[in-house]
C-alpha positions in Angstrom: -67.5 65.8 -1.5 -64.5 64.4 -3.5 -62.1 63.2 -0.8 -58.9 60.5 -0.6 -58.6 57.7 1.5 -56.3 55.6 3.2 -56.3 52.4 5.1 -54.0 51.6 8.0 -54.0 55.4 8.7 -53.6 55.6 12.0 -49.7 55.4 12.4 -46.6 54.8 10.7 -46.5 55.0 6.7 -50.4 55.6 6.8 -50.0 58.6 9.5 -47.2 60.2 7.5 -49.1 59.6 3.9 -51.9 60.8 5.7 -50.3 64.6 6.7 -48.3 65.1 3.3 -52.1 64.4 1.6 -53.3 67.2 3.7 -50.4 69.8 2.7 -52.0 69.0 -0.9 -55.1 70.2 0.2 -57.2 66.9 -0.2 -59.8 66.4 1.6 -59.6 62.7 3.7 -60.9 59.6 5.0 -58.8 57.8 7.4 -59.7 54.4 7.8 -57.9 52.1 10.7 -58.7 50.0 14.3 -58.2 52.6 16.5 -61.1 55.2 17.0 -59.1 57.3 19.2 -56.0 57.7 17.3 -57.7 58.6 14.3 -60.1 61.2 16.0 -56.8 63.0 17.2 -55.3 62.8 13.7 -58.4 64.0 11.9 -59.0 66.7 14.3 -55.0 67.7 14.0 -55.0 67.8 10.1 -58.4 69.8 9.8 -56.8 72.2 12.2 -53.3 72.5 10.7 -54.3 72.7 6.6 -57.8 73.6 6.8 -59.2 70.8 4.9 -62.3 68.0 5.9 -60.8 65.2 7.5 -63.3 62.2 8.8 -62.6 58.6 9.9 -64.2 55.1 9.8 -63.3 52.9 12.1 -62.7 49.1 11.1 -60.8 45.9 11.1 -59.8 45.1 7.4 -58.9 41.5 8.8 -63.1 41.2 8.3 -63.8 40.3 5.2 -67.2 42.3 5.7 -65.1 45.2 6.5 -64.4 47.0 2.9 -67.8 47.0 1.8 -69.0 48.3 5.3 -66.1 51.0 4.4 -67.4 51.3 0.9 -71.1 51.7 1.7 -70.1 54.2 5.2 -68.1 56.7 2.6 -71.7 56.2 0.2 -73.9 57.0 2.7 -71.8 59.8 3.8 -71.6 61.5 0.5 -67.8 61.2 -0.1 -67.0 60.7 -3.7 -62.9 58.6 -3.3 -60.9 60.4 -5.9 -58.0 58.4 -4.8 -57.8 54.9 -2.8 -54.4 54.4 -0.7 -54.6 50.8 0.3 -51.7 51.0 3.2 -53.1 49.0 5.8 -50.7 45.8 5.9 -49.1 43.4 8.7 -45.6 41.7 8.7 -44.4 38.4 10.0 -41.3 36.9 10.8 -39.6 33.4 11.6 -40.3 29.9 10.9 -43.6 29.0 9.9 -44.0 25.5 11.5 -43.1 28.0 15.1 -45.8 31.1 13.7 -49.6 31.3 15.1 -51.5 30.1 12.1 -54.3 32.4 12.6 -51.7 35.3 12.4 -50.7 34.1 9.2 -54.1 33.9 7.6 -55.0 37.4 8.7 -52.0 39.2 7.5 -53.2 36.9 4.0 -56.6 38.4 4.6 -54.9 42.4 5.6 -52.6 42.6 2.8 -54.2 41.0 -0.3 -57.7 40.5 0.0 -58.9 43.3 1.6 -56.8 45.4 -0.6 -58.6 43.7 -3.8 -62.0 43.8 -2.3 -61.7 48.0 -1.8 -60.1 48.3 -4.8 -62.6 46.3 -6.4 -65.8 48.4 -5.3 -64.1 51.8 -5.8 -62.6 51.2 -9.1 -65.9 50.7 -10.2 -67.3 54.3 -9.8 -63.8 55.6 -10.8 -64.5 53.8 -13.9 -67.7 55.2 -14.3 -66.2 58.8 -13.4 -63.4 58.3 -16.2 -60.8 59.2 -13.5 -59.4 58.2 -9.9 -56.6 57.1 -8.5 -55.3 53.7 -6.8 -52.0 53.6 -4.6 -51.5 50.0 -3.6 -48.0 50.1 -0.6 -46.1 47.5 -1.5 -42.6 46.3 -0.3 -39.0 46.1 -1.4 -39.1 42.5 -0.1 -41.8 41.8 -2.8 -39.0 41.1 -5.1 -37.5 38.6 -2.5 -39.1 35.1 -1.6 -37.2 35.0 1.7 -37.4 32.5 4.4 -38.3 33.1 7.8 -40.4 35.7 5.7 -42.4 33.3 3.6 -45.8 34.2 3.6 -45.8 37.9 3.7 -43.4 38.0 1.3 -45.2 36.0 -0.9 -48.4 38.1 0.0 -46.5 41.9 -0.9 -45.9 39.8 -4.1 -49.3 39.2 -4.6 -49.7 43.1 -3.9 -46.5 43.8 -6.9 -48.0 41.5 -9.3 -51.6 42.5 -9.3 -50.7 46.2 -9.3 -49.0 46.3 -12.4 -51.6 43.9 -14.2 -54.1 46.7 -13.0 -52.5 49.7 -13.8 -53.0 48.5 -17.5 -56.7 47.2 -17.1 -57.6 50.6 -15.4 -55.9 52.7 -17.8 -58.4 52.9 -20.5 -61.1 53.9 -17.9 -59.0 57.2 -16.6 -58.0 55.4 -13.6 -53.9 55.2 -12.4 -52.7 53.0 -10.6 -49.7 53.2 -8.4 -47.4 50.6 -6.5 -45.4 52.7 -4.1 -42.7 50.2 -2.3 -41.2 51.4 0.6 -38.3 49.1 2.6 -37.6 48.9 6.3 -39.0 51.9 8.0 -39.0 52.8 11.7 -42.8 52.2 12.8 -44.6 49.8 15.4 -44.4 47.2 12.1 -42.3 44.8 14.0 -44.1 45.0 16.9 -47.3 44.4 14.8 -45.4 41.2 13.2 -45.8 39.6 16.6 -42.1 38.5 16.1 -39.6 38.1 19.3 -36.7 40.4 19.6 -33.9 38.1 18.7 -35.7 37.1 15.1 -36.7 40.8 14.8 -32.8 41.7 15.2 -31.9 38.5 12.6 -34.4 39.7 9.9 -33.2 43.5 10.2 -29.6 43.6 10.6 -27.4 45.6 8.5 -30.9 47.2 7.3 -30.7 51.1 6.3 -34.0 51.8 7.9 -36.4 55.1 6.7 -38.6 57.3 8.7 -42.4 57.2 8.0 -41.2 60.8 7.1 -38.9 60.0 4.5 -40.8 57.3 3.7 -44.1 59.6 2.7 -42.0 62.4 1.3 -41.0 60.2 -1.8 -44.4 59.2 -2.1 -45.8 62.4 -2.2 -43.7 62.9 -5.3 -44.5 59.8 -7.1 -48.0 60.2 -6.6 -48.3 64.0 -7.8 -46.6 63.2 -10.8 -48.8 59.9 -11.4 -45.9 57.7 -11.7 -46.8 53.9 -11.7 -44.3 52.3 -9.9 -42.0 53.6 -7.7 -39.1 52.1 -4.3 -38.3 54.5 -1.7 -34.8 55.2 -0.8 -31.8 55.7 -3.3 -30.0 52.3 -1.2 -33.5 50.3 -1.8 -33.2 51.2 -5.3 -30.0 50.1 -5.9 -30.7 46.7 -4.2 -33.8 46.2 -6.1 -31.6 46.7 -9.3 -29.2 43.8 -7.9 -32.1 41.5 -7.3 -34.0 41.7 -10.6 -30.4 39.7 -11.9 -30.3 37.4 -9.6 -32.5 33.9 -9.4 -35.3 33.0 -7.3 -33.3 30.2 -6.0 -30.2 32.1 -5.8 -32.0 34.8 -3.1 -33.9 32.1 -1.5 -30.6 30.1 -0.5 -28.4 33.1 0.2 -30.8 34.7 2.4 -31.8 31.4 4.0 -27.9 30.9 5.2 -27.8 34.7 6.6 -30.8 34.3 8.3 -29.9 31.1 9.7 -25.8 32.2 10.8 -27.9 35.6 12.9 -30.6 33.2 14.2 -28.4 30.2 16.1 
């Protein structure tokens, strides 16, 4: 059974990507930690569009994790017509003051579990002569920003290697897409483990989405198999600003704004 699949599905971004799927009649696999939350969405979802919606639960901090999710949808008899690597975790504040471990897993959520499932699905896209890849990035992938330093650098990672494999999958059939969404209303600062007075400094003066909005635009970049697209007209604008700007230049300013909200 052909079916799409998405990572991190369980709320948020992933929930909302999850329900505009369904209206598109696809049939899903909803891949996340929490068993209960994703029995409830699959079981909502089959109800509401009438499609096949099933679940595997896992930890993609694991590095065993994607090809347990690989083999599962194998043994299962799903054929993954379209990988939506979504599943990601954020981080905020100075590193010498962040848990290290926290660090390395978000390292190990957002870039190398993305590459290892991409990895073993591209393969039998590749040998299928079609599929499709949807790698979430972020707006802030376009900023090295301190107090942000590492997941920054990782959804830069996620940029960079999405637009190199847009062109090394094209000749198979395969598109790629790297969908970039900015701040959105979700449990990710809560999932950042970052305290409330850092949280405030990092997202001040931030024009936040809903997952909503957020999946609405993404519905209509991936039905017409664009390959890179920002959600929300202000994040577009300020993604225009950027690409004129320095390295250094956004470094240092956003450095002295973060610093003037922190004291």
């Amino acid at each position: 059974m052909k079916v799409t699949l998405i990572t991190g599905a369980s709320v948020g971004i992933g929930e909302a990507i999850a329900r505009q799927i369904a209206q598109q009649k696809e049939n899903l696999v909803l891949v996340a930690r929490s068993e209960q939350a994703l029995q409830l969405l699959c079981k909502t979802l089959t109800q509401q569009f009438g499609i096949k919606a099933d679940y595997i639960t896992a930890d993609l901090c694991k590095p065993e994790s994607a090809e347990f999710i690989y083999q599962t949808c194998k043994e299962r008899g799903y054929e993954v017509e379209s990988l939506i690597n979504n599943a990601g975790m954020g981080s905020g504040g100075e590193l010498i003051m962040r848990d290290l471990q926290h660090e390395l897993n978000m390292m190990l959520l957002n870039m190398n579990a993305m590459v290892s499932l991409t990895h073993f699905f591209l393969k039998d896209m590749a040998v299928r002569k079609r599929g499709t890849i949807v790698n979430i990035g972020s707006l802030l992938s376009f900023i090295p920003a301190p107090y942000m330093a590492v997941y920054c650098a990782t959804k830069a990672f996620v940029r960079s290697f999405s637009r190199a494999l847009y062109e090394e999958a094209k000749p198979h059939g395969v598109h790629v897409l790297l969908f970039c969404p900015g701040l959105t209303d979700s449990n990710f600062i809560q999932g950042s483990a970052v305290d409330e007075k850092t949280a405030n400094a990092l997202t001040a003066g931030v024009r936040a989405q809903t997952p909503e909005q957020v999946a609405t635009e993404f519905i209509k970049a991936y039905k017409e198999k664009r390959k890179f697209a920002i959600s929300g007209g202000f994040n577009r604008f300020g993604a225009k600003i950027l690409s004129i700007l320095s390295d250094a230049t956004i470094a240092g300013q956003t450095a002295k704004t973060y610093r003037k909200r922190m004291l």
